[in-house]
TILODO-460879 format. One line per 2 residues: their letters; for each residue z, x, y of C-alpha. Coordinates in nm, 3 decimals, padded with zeros to 5 digits. Layout:
BEGIN
a) Z/X/Y ~ ...
This chain:
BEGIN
xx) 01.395/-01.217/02.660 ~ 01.775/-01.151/02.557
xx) 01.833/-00.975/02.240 ~ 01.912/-01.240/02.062
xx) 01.663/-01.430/02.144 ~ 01.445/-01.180/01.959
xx) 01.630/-01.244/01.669 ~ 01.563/-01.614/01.736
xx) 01.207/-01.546/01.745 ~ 01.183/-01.298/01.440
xx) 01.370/-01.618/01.229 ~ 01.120/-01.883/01.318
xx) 00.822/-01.631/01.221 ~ 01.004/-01.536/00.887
xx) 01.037/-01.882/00.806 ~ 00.679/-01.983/00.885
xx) 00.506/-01.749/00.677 ~ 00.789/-01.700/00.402
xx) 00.793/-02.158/00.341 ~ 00.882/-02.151/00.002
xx) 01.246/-01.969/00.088 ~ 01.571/-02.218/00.218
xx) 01.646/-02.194/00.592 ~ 01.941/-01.974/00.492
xx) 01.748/-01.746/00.283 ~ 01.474/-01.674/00.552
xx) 01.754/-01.626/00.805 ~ 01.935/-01.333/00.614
xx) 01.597/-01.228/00.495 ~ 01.517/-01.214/00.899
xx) 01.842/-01.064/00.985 ~ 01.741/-00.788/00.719
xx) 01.454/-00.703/00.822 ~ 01.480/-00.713/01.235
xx) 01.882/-00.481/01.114 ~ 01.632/-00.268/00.954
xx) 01.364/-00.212/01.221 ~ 01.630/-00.162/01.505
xx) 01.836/00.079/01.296 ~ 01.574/00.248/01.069
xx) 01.786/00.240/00.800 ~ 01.829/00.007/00.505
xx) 02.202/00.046/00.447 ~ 02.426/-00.229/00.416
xx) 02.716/-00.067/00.673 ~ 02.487/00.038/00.938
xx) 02.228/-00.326/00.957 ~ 02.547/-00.494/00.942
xx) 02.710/-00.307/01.228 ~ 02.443/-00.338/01.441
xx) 02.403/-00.721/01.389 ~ 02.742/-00.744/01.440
xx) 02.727/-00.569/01.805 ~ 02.401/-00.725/01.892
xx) 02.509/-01.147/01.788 ~ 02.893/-01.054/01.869
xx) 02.979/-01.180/01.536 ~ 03.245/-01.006/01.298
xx) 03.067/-00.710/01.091 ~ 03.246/-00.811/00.844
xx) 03.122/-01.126/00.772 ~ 02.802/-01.033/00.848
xx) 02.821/-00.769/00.576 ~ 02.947/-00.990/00.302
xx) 02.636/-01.251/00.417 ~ 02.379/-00.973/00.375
xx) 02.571/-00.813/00.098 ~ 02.548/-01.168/-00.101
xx) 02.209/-01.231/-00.023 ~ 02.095/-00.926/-00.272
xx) 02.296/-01.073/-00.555 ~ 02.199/-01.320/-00.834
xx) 02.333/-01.675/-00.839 ~ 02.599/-01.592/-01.163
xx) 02.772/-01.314/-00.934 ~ 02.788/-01.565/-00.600
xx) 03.093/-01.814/-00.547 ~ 03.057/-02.238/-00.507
xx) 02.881/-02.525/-00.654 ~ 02.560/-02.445/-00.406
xx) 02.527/-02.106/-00.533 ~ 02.108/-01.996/-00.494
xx) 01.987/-01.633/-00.569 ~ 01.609/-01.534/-00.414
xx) 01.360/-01.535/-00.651 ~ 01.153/-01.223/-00.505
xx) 00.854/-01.275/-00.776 ~ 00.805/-01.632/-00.600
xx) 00.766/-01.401/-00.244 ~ 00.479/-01.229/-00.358
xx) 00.218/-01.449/-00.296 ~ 00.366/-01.503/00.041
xx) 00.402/-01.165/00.147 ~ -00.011/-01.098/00.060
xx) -00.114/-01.414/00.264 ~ 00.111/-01.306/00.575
xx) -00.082/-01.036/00.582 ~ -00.403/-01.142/00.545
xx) -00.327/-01.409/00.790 ~ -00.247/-01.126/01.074
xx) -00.628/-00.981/00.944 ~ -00.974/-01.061/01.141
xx) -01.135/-01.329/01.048 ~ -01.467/-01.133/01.027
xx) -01.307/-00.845/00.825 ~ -01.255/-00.996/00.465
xx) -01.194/-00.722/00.288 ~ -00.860/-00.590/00.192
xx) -00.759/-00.231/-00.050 ~ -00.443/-00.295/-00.265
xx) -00.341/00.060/-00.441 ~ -00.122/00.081/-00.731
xx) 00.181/00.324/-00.806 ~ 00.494/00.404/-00.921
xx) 00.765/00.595/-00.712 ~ 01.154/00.661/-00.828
xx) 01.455/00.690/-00.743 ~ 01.647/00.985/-00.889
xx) 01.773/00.888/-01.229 ~ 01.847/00.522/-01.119
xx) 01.498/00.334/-01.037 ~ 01.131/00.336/-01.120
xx) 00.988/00.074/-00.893 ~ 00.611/-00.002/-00.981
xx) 00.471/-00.138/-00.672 ~ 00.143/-00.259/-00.565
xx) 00.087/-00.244/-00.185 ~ -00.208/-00.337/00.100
xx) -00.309/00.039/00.212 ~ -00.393/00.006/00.598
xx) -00.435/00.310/00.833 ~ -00.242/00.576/00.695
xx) 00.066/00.326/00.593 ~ 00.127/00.109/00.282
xx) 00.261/-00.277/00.270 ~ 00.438/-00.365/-00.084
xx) 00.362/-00.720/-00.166 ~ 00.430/-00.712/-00.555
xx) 00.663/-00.505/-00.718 ~ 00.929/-00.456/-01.042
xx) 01.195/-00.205/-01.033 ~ 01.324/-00.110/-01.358
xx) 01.603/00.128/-01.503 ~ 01.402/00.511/-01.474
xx) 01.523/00.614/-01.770 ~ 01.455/00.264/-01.946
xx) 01.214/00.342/-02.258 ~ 00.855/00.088/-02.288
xx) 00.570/00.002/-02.151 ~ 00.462/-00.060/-01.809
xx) 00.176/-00.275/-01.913 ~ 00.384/-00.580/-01.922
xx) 00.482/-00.546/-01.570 ~ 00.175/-00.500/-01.403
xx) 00.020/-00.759/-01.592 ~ 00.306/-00.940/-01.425
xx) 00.243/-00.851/-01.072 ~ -00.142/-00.933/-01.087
xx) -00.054/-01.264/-01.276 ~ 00.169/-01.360/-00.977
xx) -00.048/-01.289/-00.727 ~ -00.349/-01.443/-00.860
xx) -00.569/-01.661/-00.656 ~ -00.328/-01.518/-00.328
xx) -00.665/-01.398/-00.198 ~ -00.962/-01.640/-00.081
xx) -01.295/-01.610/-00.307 ~ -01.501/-01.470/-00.079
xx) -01.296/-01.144/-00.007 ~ -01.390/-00.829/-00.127
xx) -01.043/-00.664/-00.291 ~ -01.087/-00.303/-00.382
xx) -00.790/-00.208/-00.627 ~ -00.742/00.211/-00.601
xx) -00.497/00.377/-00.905 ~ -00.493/00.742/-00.997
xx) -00.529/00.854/-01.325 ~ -00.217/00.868/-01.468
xx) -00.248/00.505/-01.471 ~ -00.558/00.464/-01.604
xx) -00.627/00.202/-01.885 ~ -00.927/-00.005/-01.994
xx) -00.696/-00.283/-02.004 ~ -00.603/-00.236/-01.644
xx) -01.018/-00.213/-01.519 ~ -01.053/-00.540/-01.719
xx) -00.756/-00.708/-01.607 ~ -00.868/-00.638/-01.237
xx) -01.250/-00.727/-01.304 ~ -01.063/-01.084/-01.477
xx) -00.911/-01.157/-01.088 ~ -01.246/-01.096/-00.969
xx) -01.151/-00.808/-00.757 ~ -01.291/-00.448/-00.795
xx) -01.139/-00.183/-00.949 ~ -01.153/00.186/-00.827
xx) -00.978/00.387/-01.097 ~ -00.961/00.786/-01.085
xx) -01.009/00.962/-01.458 ~ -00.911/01.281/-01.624
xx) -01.224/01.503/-01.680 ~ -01.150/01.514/-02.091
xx) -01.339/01.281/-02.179 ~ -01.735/01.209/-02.238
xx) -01.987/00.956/-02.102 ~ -02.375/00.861/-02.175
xx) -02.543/00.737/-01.897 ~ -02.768/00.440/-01.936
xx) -03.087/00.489/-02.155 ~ -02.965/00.857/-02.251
xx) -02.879/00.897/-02.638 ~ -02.595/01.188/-02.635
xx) -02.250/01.138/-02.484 ~ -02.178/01.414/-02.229
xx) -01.866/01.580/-02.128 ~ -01.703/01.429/-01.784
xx) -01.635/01.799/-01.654 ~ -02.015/01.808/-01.646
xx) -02.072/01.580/-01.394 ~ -01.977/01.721/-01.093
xx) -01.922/02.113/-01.227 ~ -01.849/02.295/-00.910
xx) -01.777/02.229/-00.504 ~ -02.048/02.077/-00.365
xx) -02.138/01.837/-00.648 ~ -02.154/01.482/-00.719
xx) -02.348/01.179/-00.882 ~ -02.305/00.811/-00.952
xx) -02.488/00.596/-01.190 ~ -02.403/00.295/-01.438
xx) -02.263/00.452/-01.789 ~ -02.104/00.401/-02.116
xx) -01.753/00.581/-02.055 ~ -01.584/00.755/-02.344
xx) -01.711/00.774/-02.675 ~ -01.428/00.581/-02.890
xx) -01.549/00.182/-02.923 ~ -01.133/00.084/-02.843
xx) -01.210/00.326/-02.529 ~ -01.553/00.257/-02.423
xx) -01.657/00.078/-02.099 ~ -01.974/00.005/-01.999
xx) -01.965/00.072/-01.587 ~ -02.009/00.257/-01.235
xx) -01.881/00.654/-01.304 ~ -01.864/00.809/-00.931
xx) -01.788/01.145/-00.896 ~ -01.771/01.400/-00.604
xx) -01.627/01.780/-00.568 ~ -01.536/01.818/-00.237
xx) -01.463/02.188/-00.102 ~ -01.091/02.218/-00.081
xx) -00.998/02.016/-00.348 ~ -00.917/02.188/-00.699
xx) -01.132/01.930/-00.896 ~ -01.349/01.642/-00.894
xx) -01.274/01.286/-00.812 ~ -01.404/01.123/-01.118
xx) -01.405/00.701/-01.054 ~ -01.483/00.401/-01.263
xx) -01.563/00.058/-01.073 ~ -01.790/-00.225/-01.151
xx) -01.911/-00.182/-00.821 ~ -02.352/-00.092/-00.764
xx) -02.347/00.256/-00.782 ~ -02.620/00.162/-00.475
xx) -02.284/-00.023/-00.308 ~ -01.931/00.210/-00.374
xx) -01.869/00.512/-00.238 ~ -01.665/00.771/-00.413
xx) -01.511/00.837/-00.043 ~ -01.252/00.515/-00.056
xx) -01.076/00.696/-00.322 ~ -00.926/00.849/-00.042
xx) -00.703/00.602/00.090 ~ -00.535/00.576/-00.238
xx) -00.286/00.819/-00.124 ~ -00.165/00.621/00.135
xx) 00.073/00.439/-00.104 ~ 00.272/00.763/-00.107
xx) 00.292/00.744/00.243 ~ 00.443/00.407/00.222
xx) 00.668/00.564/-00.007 ~ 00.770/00.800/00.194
xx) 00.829/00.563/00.450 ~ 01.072/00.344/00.217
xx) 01.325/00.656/00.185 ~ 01.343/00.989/00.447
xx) 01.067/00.878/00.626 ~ 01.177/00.560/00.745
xx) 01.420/00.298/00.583 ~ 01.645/00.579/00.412
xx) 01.677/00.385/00.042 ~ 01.753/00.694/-00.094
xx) 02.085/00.670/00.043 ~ 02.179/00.312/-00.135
xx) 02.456/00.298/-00.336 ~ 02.305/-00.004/-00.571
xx) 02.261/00.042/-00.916 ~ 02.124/-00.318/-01.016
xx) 01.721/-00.310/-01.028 ~ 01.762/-00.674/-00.943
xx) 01.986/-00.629/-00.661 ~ 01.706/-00.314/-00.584
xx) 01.445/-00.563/-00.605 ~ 01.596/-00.820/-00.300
xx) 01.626/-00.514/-00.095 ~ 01.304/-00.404/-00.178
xx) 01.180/-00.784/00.011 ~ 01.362/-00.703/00.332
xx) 01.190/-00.390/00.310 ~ 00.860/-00.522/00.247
xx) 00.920/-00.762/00.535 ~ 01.016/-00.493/00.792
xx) 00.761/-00.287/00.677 ~ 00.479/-00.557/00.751
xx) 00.606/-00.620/01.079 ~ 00.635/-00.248/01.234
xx) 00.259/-00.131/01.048 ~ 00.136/-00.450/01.195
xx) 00.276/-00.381/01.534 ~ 00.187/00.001/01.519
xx) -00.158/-00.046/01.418 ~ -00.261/-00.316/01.686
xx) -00.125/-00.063/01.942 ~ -00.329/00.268/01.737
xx) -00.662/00.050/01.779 ~ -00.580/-00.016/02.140
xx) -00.564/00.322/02.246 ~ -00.852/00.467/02.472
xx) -01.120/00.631/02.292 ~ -01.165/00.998/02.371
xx) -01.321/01.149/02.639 ~ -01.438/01.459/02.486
xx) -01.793/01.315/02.484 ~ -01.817/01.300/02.846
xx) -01.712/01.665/02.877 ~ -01.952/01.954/03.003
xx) -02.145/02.113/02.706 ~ -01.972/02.435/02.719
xx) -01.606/02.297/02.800 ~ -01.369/02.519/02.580
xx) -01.257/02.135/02.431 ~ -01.554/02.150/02.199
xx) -01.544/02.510/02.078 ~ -01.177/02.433/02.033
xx) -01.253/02.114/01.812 ~ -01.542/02.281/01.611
xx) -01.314/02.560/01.528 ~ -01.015/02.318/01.340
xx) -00.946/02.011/01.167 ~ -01.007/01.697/01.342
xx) -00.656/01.508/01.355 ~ -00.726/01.152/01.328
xx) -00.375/01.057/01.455 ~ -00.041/01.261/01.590
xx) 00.177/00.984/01.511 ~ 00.219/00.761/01.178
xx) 00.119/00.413/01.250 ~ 00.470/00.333/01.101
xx) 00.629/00.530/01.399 ~ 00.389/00.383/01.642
xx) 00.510/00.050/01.530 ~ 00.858/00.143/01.544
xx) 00.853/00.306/01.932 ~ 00.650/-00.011/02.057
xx) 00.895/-00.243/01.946 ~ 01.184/-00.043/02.027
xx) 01.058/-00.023/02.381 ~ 00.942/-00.366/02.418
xx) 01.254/-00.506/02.386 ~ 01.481/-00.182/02.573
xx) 01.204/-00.360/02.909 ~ 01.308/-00.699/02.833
xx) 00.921/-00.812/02.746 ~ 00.897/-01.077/02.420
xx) 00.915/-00.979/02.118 ~ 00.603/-00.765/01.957
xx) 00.460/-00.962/01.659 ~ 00.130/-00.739/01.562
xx) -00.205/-00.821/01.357 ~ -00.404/-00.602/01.145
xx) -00.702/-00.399/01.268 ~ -00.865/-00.217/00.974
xx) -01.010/00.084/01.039 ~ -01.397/00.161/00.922
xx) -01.349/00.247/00.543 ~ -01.415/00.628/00.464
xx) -01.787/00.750/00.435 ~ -01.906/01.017/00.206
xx) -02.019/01.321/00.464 ~ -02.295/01.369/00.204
xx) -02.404/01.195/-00.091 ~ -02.493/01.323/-00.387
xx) -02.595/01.632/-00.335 ~ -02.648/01.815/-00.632
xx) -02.785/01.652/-00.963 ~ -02.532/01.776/-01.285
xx) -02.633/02.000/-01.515 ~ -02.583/01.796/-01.809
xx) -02.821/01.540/-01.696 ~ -03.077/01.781/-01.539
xx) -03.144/01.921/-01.896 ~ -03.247/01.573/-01.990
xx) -03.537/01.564/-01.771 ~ -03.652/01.936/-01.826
């Protein structure tokens, strides 16, 4: 397949699972993107130049087409003037990737965060978490030194991506606890997905049919300590919410996880907490470790926002790509190794390493060399790893609720 053929072929498959955008929309959108991947770089110049080379077109041009396609309709020339709407793409963006998913595996993690850009942006992004990487489907970017309320705008993602997800999945929603808010467990309870919100340790809770409220820090006291159970959290009534409190110290860690869900305690494990932090990988991957945005010159959160699409796009196609060809790796061998082979002591002796390359860079390499061979164009699908499990559960029962029973 010719190179731009590939292009060809990245076009059509923008425009079949992006419907709602014009032909010429999903084209630049698909220029964007595939610029993006081949040049791991987000910057105007350099997707631009490369297009350029690779279509034998002027760069020009092809910088003022990609240039325009970031811009609202007031700022664009002609009668037939059209600006993206990029709050219309979100539902898109969450079904393309839950079409790429198994059918057997309907269950999906969405983490919420917020991640800025010097003194220019505060994008608040929510994103599909999957091996190590994150996917943004929904997100605002606002002025970072803007004053107000960030309640408005996640209210708006989760309103615009309602009903994106069929009934029958299980969605677990993960946020740490700087964005905690009984508004926000509600909100995501209202969807009929599942949040899995971390807490400070300041405040109290009563588990159910116990009379005194208890402080949090009790619950897990030292390394080696956890409990779940159904509880009244904090003691305020405006505070108060009646729900699953999980909570684990695991050595290593300077304090407990504390987590509210509506989720059995007999069902959640405290353990998925831990793929919250893959969001900051995916934002790490949106500046030094991948696309570079750090580097933009653009100081229009709107503008921001369109880029932050082609982003989105590209970012869904290499984690896609990367994590097909992570799951199709051979398992290991060390199982099949003598007893005594120095492998094992070696293993017992360190920290397992579940992968030496991001998925993102896997993704990256595969396509890079598919097309350097001359072999079709990788399109990936999504192979979800087993979801964390706790080592040990509940090992220890906390003080404050051991006294009850003495």
């Amino acid at each position: 397949m010719s190179r731009p053929d590939g292009v060809s072929q990245w076009t059509a498959t923008v425009s079949n699972q992006m419907p709602h955008l014009s032909r010429p929309q999903a084209r630049v959108l698909a220029l964007w993107s595939y610029g993006m991947v081949m040049t791991q770089s987000c910057g105007l110049t350099t997707v631009a130049t490369f297009l350029a080379l690779l279509l034998g077109k002027r760069p020009g041009a092809l910088r003022q087409q990609l240039r325009e396609w970031c811009y609202a309709a007031c700022d664009k020339k002609g009668s037939q003037r059209q600006e993206v709407a990029v709050r219309a793409c979100f539902v898109a963006l969450l079904r393309w990737v839950l079409a790429w998913w198994p059918a057997e595996e309907r269950r999906v993690v969405l983490a919420l965060d917020a991640t800025t850009l010097g003194q220019r942006f505060t994008v608040l992004a929510l994103s599909v978490v999957y091996r190590g990487c994150a996917i943004p489907v929904a997100w605002v970017v606002v002025p970072a030194t803007q004053k107000g309320a960030w309640r408005p705008h996640w209210e708006g993602l989760f309103a615009r991506l309602q009903e994106s997800v069929p009934a029958d999945w299980t969605v677990l929603v993960l946020a740490d606890r700087g964005l905690y808010a009984r508004w926000l467990y509600r909100r995501i309870v209202h969807l009929g997905w599942h949040p899995f919100l971390r807490i400070n340790q300041g405040g109290q809770f009563r588990p159910q049919g116990a009379a005194p409220f208890r402080p949090l820090a009790s619950v897990a006291p030292r390394v080696g300590t956890g409990w779940c159970g159904t509880v009244d959290c904090f003691v305020t009534p405006e505070c108060r919410l009646t729900c699953t409190l999980l909570a684990r110290w695991e050595d290593g860690y300077a304090e407990p996880w504390l987590v509210l869900t509506d989720l059995s305690p007999t069902v959640a494990d405290v353990a998925w907490y831990s793929m919250r932090s893959w969001i900051e990988c995916g934002f790490k991957t949106t500046k030094r470790g991948g696309w570079h945005w750090q580097q933009t010159k653009m100081t229009d959160p709107e503008r921001a926002s369109r880029l932050w699409l082609a982003i989105a796009v590209a970012t869904l196609w290499v984690v896609s790509v990367g994590g097909e060809a992570e799951a199709s790796r051979p398992a290991s061998s060390l199982a099949e190794l003598p007893v005594l082979h120095v492998a094992h002591r070696l293993r017992s002796h360190r920290r397992t390493r579940p992968r030496l390359l991001s998925c993102f860079r896997h993704g990256l390499l595969t396509i890079l060399a598919t097309l350097i061979a001359g072999r079709p164009l990788p399109l990936g699908r999504f192979i979800p790893e087993p979801w964390p499990s706790g080592a040990t559960r509940w090992v220890t029962t906390p003080v404050a609720l051991s006294q009850d029973a003495a």
